[in-house]
N, C-alpha and C positions, 0 to 999 in steps of 0.2 A: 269599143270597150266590152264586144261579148264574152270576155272571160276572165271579167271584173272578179268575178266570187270567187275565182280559184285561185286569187295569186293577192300579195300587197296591194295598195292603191298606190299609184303614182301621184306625188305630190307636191304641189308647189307652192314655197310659202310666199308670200306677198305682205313687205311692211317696210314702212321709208327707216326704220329706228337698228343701225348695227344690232344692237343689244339684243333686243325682241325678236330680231333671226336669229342668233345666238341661240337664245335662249331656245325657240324654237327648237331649232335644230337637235339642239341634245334630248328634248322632248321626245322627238320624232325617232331618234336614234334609241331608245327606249323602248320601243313601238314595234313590234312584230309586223304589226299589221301596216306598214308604213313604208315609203321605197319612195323616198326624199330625190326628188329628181332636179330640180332647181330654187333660186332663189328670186326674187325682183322685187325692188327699192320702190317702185312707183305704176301707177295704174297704166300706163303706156307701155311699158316692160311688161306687165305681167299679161295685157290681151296679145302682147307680142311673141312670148314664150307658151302660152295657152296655145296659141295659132301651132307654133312649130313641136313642141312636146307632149301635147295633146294628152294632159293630165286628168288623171281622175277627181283628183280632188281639190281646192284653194282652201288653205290659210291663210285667210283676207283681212288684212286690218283695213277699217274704217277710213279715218283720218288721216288723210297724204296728199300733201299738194299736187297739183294739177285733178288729175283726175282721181279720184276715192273711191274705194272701197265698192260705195253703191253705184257708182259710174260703171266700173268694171262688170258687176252682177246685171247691170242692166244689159247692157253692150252684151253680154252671154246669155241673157235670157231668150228661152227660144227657141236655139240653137240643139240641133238631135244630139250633137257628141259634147255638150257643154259638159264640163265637170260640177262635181257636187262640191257647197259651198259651206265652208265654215267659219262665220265671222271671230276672228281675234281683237279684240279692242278693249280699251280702258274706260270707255264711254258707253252709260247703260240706255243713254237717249235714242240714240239709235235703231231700239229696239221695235218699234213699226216700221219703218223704213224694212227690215232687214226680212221680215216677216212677208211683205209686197214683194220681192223681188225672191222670193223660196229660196231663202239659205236651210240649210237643213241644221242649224243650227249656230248659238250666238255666244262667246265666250269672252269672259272678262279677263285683265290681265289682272293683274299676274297669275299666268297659265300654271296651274298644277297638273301634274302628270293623270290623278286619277280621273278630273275633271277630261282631259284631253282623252282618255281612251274611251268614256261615256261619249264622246261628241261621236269618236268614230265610229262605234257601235252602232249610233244613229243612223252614219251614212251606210253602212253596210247593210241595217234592216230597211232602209229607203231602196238601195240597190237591186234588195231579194224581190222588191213588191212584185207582183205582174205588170207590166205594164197593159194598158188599153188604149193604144191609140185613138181610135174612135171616140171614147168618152170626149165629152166637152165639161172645161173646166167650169167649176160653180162661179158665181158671182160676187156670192157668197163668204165671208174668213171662216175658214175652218180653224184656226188655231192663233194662239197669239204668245209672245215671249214679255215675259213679266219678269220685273227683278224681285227678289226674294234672299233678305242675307248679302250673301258676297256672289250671289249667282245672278240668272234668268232662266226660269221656268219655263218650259212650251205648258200653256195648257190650251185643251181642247175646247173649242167651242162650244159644244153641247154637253159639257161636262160644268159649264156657267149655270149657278142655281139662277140669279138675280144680279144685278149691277145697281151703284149708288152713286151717283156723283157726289162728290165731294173737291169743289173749287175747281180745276184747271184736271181735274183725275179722277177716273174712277176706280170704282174699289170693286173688285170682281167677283162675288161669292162662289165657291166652290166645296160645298159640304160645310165643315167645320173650321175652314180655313181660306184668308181672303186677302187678295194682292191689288196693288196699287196700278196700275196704267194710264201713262199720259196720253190721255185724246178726252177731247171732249164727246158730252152724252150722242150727239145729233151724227159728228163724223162713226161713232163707235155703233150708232143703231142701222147706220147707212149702210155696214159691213157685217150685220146679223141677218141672217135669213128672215125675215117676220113670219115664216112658217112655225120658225119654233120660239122666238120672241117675240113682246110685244111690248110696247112703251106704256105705262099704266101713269105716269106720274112724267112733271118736264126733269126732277133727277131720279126715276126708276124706269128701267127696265126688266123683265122678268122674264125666264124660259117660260112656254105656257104652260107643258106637264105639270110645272112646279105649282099653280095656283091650283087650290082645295077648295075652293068658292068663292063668292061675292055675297056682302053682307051692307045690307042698310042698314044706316045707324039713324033713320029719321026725322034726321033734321038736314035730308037734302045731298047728305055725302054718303059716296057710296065706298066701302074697304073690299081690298082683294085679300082674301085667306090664303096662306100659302103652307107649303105642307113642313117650312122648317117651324112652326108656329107666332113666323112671323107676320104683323101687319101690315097694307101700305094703303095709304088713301089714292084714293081714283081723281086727275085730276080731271077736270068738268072737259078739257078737249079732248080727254081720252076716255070719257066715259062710252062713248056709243061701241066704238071699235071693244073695248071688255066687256060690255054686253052683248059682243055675238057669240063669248065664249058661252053665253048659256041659251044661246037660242032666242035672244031679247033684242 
């Protein structure tokens, strides 16, 4: 695929539903940037025609017996000439899973034309990147797909102010606007760098740039300042660890 930038993507839609290739299809056929190369019903087919067509890109729905969506992406991860992957589904759960296996993005049905050329945008400025071999991948989640409205949003990891749980999800602060995501606080602290996070509370977590101070209130608790002028109490197992943000 060295001459991926100069031409269409070749592309292969993958989804067990006549309809939703249909539909697909005429999308695609819309698409400049697009060179619709085949179709496959099921996750078998589609490592089968990946093998022989050796496509740039997947139109990957989720949900399809035998093998799914994230079967498929796993079975290509890895892989030097794997194609770039773009989840099509009606199911927004999905959404970590699809994150773990680097689709370059995750799209709800019923597919809109505009939404569809923002995805491929995507794949084209992932293409342009450098690559660095050498680099070894972080450990770390750089990024996560949130649903927001009729979408999912990528936001960037370090663009997280602070995190809240709330029941079964957490609420992800970002500036002046804040999205839900299913995972629990413990699995979601386990995938933050603690270079730039740190658990301040059993439901807070916080970026650390974000804390303004630490404030005794003298009867034994201690509060982190944070610079959106919000409060959070320190819980006593996480007191020591926010006391070395001041050298204590």
């Amino acid at each position: 695929m060295d001459d991926i930038e100069a031409r269409p993507l070749k592309t292969l839609i993958v989804d067990d539903e006549p309809l939703a290739i249909e539909r697909l299809q005429l999308l695609c056929a819309r698409q400049a940037d697009i060179d619709l190369i085949g179709t496959a019903s099921d996750g078998e087919a589609a490592l089968r025609l990946t093998e022989q067509l050796q496509p740039d890109l997947l139109l990957l729905d989720i949900a399809m017996p035998g093998k799914d969506g994230l079967d498929v992406a796993r079975a290509l991860s890895g892989k030097s000439d794997a194609p770039a992957i773009i989840f099509v589904t009606a199911f927004d759960r999905f959404a970590v899973e699809a994150f773990d296996v680097a689709a370059i993005d995750y799209v709800l049905k019923p597919v809109e034309n505009e939404r569809l050329t923002l995805a491929i945008s995507r794949v084209r400025e992932r293409t342009a990147e450098p690559r660095n071999d050498e680099a070894e991948d972080s450990p770390w989640a750089e990024e996560f797909w949130v649903p927001y409205k009729s979408e999912l949003r990528r936001i960037v990891a370090t663009e997280i102010d602070r995190v809240e749980a709330e029941r079964d999800y957490m609420r992800l602060h970002v500036g002046p606007v804040s999205y839900l995501l299913h995972q629990t606080i413990t699995g979601l602290e386990e995938r933050l760098n603690p270079e730039e996070f740190i658990r301040l509370h059993r439901s807070h977590l916080v970026r650390r740039d974000w804390i303004a101070g630490l404030r005794h209130d003298g009867g034994g608790v201690w509060i982190a300042c944070l610079k959106c002028d919000t409060e959070i109490r320190i819980g006593r197992t996480h007191l020591a660890e926010a006391k070395k943000l001041a050298g204590r």
